[in-house]
N, C-alpha and C positions, 0 to 999 in steps of 0.2 A: 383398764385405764385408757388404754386404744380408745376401745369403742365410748366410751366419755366422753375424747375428744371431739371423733369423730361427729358426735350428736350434737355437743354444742356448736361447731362448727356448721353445720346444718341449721340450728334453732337460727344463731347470728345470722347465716346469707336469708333466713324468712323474712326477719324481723328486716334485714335492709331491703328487701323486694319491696314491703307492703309500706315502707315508708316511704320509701319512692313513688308508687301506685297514690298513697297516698299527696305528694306532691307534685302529682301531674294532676292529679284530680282538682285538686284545689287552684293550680294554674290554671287548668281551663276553663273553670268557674268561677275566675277573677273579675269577667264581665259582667255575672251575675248567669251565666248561661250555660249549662250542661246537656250534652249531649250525648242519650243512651239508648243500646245497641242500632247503633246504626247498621244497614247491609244493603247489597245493592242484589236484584234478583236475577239470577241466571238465565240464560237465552240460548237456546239452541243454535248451532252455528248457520252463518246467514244472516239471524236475526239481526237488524240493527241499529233497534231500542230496547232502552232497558229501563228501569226504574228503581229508586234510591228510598228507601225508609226508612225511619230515624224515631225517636223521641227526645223533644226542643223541653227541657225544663228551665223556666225565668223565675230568676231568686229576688230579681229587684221590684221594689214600687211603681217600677214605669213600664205601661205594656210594649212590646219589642216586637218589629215586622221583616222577617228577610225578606229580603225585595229582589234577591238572585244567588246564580249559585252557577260555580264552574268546576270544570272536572276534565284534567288531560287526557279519557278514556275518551270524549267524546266532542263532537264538534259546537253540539248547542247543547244547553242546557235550558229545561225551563220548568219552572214550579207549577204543578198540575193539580184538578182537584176532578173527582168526581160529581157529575149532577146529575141527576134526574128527570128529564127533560122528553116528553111526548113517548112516556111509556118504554123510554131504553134510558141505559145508563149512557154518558157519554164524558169523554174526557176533556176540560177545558182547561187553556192556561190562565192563570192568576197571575196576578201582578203582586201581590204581597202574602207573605203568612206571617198570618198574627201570632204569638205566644202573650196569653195575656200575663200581666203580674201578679206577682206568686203561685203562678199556673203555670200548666203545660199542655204543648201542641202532639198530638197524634199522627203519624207522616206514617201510612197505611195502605194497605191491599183495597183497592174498591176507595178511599177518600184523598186525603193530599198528599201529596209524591211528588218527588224529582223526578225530573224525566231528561235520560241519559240520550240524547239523537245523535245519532249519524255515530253510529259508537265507531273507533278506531281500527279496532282488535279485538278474537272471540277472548271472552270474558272466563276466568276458568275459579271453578271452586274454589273457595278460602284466598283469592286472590283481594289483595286490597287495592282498594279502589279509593283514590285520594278526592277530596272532594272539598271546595272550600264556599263556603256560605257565606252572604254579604246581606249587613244589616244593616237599615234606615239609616243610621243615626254614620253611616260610613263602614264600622269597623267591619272588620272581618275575622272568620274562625275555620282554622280547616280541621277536617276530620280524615281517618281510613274507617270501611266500610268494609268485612269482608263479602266478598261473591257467595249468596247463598242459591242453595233451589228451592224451590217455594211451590207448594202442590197447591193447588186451590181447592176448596171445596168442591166435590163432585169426579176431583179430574181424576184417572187413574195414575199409580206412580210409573 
């Protein structure tokens, strides 16, 4: 009989976790804008930029542009993109990223990125990293990012 309890007692605290999970999700999609797995990439100590990647999905009719983004890790922030440019890649900042409607944005290793300057403090694994994103239209959405390490192709671990 114990372990009966026991069990349902377990099944209940699930069922209030994912209900929860479930209403924060839907809070933060009350804009029409969800944002998944964000992380920000780990830096060897010294280093002191970093970069922020995300997937921006827009649930509404109307295309949606953040136009900036800040973050108490670091002094500036500024939305980056990759381009291609006389036979090298090169990093420029952008003034807006698009998420079109009922579409989503890619925020990527090698394409558009946050870019964390002048970082504070060394950044440490699974550490989150608050980050709050500002759209066109005014509003604003802040997210946590945890500190991931990110191998890139070719490199060794």
């Amino acid at each position: 009989m114990k372990s009966i309890v026991s069990h349902f007692f377990v099944l209940l605290n699930l069922s209030f976790a994912m209900s929860l999970l479930l209403l924060i999700n839907t809070a933060m999609a009350e804009n029409g804008i969800s944002i998944v797995d964000p992380y920000v990439r780990a830096v060897p100590p010294g280093q002191t930029v970093s970069a922020a990647f995300l997937q921006i999905e827009n649930s509404t009719d109307k295309v949606r542009f953040i136009v900036n983004a800040a973050s108490p890790v670091s002094r500036v922030v500024e939305l980056h993109s990759h381009v291609h440019e006389d036979g090298m890649m090169k990093m420029r900042k952008v003034e807006a990223i698009e998420i079109p409607a009922k579409g989503k944005t890619v925020l990527k290793p090698g394409g558009l990125h946050i870019m964390l300057i002048d970082l504070h403090d060394k950044l440490e694994i699974d550490q989150k990293v608050a980050i709050t994103l500002e759209f066109k239209d005014g509003s604003q959405q802040s997210i946590e990012a945890p500190v991931r390490k990110i191998i890139m192709p070719g490199m060794m671990k």
